[in-house]
N, C-alpha and C positions, 0 to 999 in steps of 0.2 A: 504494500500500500504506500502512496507517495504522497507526505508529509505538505499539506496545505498550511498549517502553522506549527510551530514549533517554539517552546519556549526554554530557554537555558537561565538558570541560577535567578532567575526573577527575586527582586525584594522591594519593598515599599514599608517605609514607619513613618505613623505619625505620632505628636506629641503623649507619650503615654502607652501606645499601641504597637508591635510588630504586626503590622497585616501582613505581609507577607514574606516568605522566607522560605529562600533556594528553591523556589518552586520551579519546576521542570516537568513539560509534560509535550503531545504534540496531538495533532489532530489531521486524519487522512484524508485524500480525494473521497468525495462519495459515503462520508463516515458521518454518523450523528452519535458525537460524543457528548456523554454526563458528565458535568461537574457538580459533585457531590459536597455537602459539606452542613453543620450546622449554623444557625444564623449568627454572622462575625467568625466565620472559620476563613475568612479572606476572598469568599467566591466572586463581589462583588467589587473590592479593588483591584483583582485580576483582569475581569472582562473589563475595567475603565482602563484598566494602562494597555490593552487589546486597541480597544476602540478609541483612545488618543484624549480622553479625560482626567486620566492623573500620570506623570511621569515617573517611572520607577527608578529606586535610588540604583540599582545595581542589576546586572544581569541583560539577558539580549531576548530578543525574538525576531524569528525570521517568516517571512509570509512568501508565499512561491516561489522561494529559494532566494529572497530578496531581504537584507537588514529590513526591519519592520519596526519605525520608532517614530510613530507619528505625531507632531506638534500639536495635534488636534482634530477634534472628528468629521472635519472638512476634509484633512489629510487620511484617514483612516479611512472612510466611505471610499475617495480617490483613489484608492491602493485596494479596494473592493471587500472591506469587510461594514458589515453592516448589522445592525443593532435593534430588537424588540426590548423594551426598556419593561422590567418590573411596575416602575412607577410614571407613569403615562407623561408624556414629553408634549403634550398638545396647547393649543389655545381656546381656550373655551369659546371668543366671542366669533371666531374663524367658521368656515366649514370645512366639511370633511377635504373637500377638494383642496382648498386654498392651504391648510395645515400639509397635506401631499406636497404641494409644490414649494412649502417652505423650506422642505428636507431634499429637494434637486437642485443642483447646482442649474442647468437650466432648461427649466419646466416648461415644457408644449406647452400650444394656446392652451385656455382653461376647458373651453367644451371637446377638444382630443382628449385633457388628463379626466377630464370629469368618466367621456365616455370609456377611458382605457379602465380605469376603476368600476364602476360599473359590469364590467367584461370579467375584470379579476376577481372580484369578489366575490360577483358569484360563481364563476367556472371553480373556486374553492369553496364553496356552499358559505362563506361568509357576506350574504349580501349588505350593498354600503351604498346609500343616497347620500351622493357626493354635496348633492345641495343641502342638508341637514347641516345644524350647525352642532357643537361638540357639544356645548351647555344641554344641549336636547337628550344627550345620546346615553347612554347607560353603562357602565364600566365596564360591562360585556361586550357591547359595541365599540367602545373606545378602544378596546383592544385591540378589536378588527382592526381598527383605522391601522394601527400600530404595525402588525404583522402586514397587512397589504401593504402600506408604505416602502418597507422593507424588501417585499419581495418583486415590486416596481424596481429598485434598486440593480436586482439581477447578479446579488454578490458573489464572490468566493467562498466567502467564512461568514455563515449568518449566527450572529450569537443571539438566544434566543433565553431570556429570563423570567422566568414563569409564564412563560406564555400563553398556556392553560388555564390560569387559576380562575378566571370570572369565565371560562368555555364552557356550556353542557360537555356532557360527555360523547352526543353526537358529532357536533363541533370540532370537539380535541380530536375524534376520528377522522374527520376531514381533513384536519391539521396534519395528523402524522402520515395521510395517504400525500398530503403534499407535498411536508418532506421528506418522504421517500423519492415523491419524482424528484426533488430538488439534486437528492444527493445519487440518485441515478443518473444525472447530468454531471455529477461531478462535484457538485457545491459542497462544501467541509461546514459541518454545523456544529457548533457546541452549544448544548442543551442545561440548562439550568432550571431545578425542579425540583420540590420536595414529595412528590408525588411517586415515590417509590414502586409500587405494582406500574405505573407508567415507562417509568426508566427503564426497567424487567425487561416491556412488551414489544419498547422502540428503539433505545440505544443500542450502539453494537460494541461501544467501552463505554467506563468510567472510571474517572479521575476524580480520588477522592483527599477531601481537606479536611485538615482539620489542625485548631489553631495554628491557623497561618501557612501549614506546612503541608506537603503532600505526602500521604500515607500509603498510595497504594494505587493503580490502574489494574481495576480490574475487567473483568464480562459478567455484567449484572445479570445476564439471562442463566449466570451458573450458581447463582447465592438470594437466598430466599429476602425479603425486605426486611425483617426481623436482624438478617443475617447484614444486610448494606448498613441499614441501623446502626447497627452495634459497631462498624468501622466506623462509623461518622465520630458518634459519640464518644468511643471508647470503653462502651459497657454496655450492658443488655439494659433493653427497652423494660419500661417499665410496666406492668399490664393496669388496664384502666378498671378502678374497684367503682362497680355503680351499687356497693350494698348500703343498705342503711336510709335506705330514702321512702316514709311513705306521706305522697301528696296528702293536703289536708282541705278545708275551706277554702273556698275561692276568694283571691284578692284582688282580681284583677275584671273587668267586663269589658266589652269593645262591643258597640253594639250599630247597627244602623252607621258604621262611616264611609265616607265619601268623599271624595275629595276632586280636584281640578289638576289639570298639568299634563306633560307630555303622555301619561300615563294612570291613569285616574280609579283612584279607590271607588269599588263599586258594592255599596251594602256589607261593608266589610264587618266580620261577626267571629268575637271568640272569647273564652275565659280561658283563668289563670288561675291555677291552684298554688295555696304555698306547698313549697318544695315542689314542684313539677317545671319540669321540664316540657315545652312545645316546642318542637319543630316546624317550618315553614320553610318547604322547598316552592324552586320557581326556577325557569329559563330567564336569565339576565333581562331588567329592559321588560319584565311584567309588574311590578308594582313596588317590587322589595324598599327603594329608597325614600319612597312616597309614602309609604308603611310602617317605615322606622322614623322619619319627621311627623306624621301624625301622631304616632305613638310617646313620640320625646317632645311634641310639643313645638317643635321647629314651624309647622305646620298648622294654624290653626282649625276646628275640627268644631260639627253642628253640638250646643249645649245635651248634654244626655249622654256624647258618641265614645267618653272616655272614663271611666267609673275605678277608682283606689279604693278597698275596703273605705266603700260607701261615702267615698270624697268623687263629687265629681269636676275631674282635672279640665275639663273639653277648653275651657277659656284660659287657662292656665299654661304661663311660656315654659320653657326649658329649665329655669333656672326656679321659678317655683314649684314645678313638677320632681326636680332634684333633690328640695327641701325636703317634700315629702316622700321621697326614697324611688322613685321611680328614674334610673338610668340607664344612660343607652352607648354603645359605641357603632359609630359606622362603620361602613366600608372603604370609606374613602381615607384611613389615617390622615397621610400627609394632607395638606390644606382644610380636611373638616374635622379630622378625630384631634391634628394636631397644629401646631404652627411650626413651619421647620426651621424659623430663625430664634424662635423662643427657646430655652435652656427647656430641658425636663421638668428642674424646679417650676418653673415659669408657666411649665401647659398642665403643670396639676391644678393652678388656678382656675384654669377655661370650666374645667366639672365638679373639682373638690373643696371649692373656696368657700365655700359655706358650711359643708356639710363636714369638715375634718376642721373647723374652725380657722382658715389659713387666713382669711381676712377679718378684720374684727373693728367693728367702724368704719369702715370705708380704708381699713388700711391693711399694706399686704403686711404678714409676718413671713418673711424672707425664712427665718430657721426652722420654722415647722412647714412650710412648704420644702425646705431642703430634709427634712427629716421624714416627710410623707414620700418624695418623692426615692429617697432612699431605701423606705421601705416597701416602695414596688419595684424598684430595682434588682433587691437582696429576694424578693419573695418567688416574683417570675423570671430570677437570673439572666435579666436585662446588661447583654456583654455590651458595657457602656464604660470610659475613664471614670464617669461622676455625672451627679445628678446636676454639674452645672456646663454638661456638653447640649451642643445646638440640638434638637429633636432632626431636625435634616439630616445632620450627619451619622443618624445614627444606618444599620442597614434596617430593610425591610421587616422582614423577619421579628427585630428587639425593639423595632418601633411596635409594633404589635402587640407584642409583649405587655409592653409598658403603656400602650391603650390600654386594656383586656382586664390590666393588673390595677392600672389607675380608677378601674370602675368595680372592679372585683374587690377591692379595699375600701372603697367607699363605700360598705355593707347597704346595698341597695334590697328596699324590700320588692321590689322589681326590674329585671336587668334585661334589656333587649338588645343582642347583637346581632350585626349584619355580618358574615364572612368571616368568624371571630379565629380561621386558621392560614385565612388567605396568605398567603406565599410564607409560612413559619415551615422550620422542617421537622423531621417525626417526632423528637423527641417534644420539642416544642411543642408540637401540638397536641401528644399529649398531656403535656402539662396545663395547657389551656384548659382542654377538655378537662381533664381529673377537675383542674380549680371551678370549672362549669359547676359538675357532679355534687363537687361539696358547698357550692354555693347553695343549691337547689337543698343539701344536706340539712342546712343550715336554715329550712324552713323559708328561705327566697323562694320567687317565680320568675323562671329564666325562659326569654324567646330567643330562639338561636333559627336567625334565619340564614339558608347558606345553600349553595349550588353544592356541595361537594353529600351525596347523597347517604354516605359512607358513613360520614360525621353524624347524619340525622338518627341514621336509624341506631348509632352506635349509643349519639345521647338522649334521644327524646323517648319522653313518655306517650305521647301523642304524635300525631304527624296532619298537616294541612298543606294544600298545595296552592300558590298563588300561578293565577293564569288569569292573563290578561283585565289584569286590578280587581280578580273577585276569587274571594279565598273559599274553598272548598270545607264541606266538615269536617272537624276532625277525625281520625280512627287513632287505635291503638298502635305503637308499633310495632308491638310484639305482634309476629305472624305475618306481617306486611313484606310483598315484595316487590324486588325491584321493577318486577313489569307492569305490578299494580302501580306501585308511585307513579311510573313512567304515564297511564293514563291517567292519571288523575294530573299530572305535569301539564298533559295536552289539554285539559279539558274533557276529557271521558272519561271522568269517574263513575259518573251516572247518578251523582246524588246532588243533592239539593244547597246549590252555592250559597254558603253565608249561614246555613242553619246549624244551631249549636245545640244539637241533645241536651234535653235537662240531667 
């Protein structure tokens, strides 16, 4: 196999930190290679000094037999390696089309790119109205945008960072059928994903990290995920304990909501027990973010439509819904779970300033905001310098974390997350998961909305499916399968949208 990139003695530190070190690995004509690793195992300063984002202090890489050291991702693109970004690179007030040709050096008229897009998206079952603008779009679609970009590009080396995570699982099958044709052309892909049975089904190595350092290239399709796990980590996974939990009284009611916007709540209906767990599956871009701003208040919602052990919240914003114990984290971390120029300390304020006492009069206390934020750090082993690093610089993965943990400490007598494992890796997630578990333990009512189907049925009590802004009834999920979710995903469940068994 002949070597499309190659990397010799790589290193990168920054203040506090070795991200990376002696790292050496290479990637073939035609190969879709995993990089493995837990989150801050250095996966994501590798692919920047790849793709011409951060300069490594030491070490080379070579691209088609070519020195490979490029001043920037103007240069890197040029040199034909090309980039699907974890964390969406777009402009909100843009469209689809116009954000494409901000990433070409020089972009066809607009109705050629508009119609070349068009052609592409869906010849990969991702279809994409170039005219749509991003603000509209849904983190599943904004994805799309992300990957077709990219593969307009027509790269060498496409590095590709979770690229799945907001994809149904239809989707993601689309995806790997295309990069298969990709790298039957020849195109070198290196794959990044925490989605281990995925890495199994579609990579053909992996390159695995771990702090900092590379441990091992192995063939995932010969070591069970349990088995990649435990290299990541450096210890066997933990298994998830759901004992100890029996639902009680209902604390929660949703009843009759509705809502406005690119996707619009439709009669939407459910309760909440303490200690229970619901789940709430949905194809990206059906209701999920218009569901979790109604719910948290971000949104306001008809008098009646929002009920707290018997407070009804409906006209009540975010921050007095907080008060009284109802919290929420999104999906969108960076810009709405977090601020990525504010310190940790600093974005414990956005949800916990009240309720852990960090303001008091109208004034912040700096030390117990460093002392709160310390202690989601130390709890969901958020790998950070200190609670007084920017949230931006943190990776994906331990931003997550440190949402997930910043609302899970906040002892919420109702907790509603959107995506709550989106791009973390196994171990991480289950950790999330487990702190879900014993949240709900703990006599809370936890909504975990989430594409990843796996998750739901792993932690819910119940299961509801959102399609097209109208949430289906609950069931149990014990006994539930995946082809039944799968029509009740579509809209063929065959039961009566919105109605909630007494």
């Amino acid at each position: 196999m002949t070597d499309v990139f190659r990397a010799e003695g790589l290193g990168k530190t920054y203040p506090g930190v070795r991200a990376n070190d002696d790292i050496g690995f290479s990637v073939g004509r035609g190969e879709i290679h995993a990089l493995l690793g837990e989150n801050g195992a250095g996966k994501s300063t590798l692919v920047k000094m790849i793709y011409g984002l951060v300069r490594p202090d030491e070490g080379r890489m070579v691209l088609n037999g070519q020195p490979h050291a490029p001043a920037d991702p103007r240069a890197a693109r040029a040199a034909g390696v090309a980039m699907v970004f974890q964390h969406f690179s777009l402009f909100d007030a843009l469209t689809v089309a116009e954000n494409v040709a901000l990433g070409m050096e020089n972009p066809p008229p607009r109705a050629d790119l508009s119609r070349r897009i068009s052609e592409v998206s869906t010849a990969y079952g991702l279809p994409l109205n170039p005219a749509r603008r991003i603000a509209s779009l849904s983190a599943g679609e904004r994805q799309r945008v992300e990957i077709i970009r990219c593969l307009l590009q027509d790269p060498r080396l496409l590095i590709m960072d979770e690229p799945t995570s907001v994809l149904t699982p239809q989707e993601a099958e689309i995806l790997f059928a295309t990069l298969r044709q990709l790298a039957a052309q020849g195109t070198a892909i290196l794959y990044i994903s925490h989605k281990l049975d995925e890495i199994r089904s579609h990579c053909d190595r992996a390159t695995i990290l771990r702090h900092g350092k590379v441990v091992g290239t192995v063939d995932p399709r010969a070591h069970s995920a349990r088995e990649l796990a435990a290299m990541m980590v450096g210890a066997e996974m933990r298994i998830i304990d759901r004992s100890g939990r029996v639902p009680g009284a209902e604390i929660l009611q949703v009843q009759d909501l509705s809502s406005s916007g690119e996707m619009a709540l439709k009669d939407v209906a459910l309760t909440l027990r303490a200690g229970e767990i619901l789940g709430i599956g949905g194809v990206a871009g059906n209701g999920q973010e218009e569901l979790l701003a109604a719910l948290s208040g971000e949104d306001p919602t008809a008098p009646g439509t929002v009920i707290m052990d018997g407070t009804d919240l409906s006209a009540m914003g975010p921050e007095a819904r907080r008060r009284l114990g109802l919290l929420s984290a999104p999906e969108d971390r960076l810009g709405h779970a977090a601020v990525p120029e504010f310190s940790l300390s600093e974005n414990t304020l956005l949800t916990a300033g009240a309720r852990q006492n960090l303001v008091r009069h109208g004034l912040v206390d700096h030390s117990a905001a460093r002392r709160f934020a310390e202690a989601v750090i130390n709890a969901f082993d958020v790998r950070t310098p200190g609670p007084g690093t920017a949230a931006g610089a943190l990776s994906g993965g331990n931003l997550q974390k440190f949402v997930i943990g910043r609302e899970v400490l906040g002892k919420p007598r109702v907790l509603v997350v959107n995506q709550p494992t989106w791009g973390v890796d196994a171990g991480a997630a289950a950790a999330i998961r487990q702190a879900l578990l014993d949240l709900a333990g703990n006599e809370a009512g936890v909504i975990v909305i989430s594409q990843d189907l796996d998750e739901l049925l792993e932690l819910s009590d119940r299961f509801c499916a959102l399609n097209q802004g109208r949430l289906s009834a609950p069931r149990p999920t014990e006994g539930l399968t995946i082809e039944e979710i799968g029509l009740m995903l579509g809209g063929g469940h065959g039961m009566e949208v919105g109605h909630v068994p007494a």
